[in-house]
C-alpha positions in Angstrom: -217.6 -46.2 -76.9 -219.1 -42.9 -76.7 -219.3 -40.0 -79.7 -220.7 -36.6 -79.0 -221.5 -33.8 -81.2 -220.3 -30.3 -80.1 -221.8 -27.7 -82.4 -220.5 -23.7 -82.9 -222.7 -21.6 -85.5 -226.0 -22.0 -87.2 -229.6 -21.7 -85.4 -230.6 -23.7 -83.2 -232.3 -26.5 -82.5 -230.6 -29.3 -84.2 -230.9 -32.5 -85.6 -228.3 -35.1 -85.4 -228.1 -38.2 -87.8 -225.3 -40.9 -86.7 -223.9 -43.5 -88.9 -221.9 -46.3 -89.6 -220.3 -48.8 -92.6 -217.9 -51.4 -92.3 -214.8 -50.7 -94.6 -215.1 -54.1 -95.7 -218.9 -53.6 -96.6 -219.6 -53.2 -101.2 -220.7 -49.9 -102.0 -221.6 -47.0 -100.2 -224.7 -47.6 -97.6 -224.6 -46.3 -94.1 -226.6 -47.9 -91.2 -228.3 -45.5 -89.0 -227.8 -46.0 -85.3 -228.1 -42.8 -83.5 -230.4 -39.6 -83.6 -229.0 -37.1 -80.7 -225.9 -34.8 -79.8 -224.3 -38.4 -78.2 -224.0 -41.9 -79.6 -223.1 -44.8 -77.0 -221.8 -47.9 -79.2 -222.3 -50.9 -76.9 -219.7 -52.9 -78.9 -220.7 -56.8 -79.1 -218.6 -59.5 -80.4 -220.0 -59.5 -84.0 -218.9 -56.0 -84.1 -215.3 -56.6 -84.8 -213.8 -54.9 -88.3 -212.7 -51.2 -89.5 -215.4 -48.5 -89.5 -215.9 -45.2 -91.1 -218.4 -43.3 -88.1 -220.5 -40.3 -89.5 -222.4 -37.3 -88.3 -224.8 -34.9 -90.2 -225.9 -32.3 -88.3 -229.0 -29.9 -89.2 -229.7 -26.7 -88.3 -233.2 -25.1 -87.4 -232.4 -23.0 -91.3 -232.0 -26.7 -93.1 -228.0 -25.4 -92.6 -226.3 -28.9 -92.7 -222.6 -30.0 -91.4 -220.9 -33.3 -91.1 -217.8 -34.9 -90.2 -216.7 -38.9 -90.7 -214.0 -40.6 -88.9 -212.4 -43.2 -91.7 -210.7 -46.5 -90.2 -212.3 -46.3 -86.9 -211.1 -50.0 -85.5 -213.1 -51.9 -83.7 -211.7 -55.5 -81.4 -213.8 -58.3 -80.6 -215.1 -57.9 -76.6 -213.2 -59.8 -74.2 
């Protein structure tokens, strides 16, 4: 699965933080996995459960914008 960053507004260049956390997961930590405009998510089998997917973006002005995608569902690869 592939998620990509399209950015209107601020000054470039930008920086681009991606992030994950299973719904099931206590509390409210976020793994890291992904540092550029796209994220490829090479799904393997222990990857199964409900997701929320997140993306801070940072402009060159420390200008900062993000969006999550709750209940992102993820299947077991066949």
């Amino acid at each position: 699965v592939t998620f990509s960053s399209h950015v209107t507004g601020g000054t470039p260049a930008y920086t681009y933080q991606w992030s994950i956390k299973k719904t099931s997961d206590p509390g409210s930590v976020w793994t890291e996995v992904g540092n550029s405009a796209s994220w490829l998510w090479n799904i393997g089998s222990g990857d199964a459960g409900t997701y929320a997917v997140r993306c801070v973006v940072t402009d060159s002005q420390s200008e900062t914008g993000e969006v999550t995608w709750e209940d992102f569902t993820v299947s077991a690869p066949m």
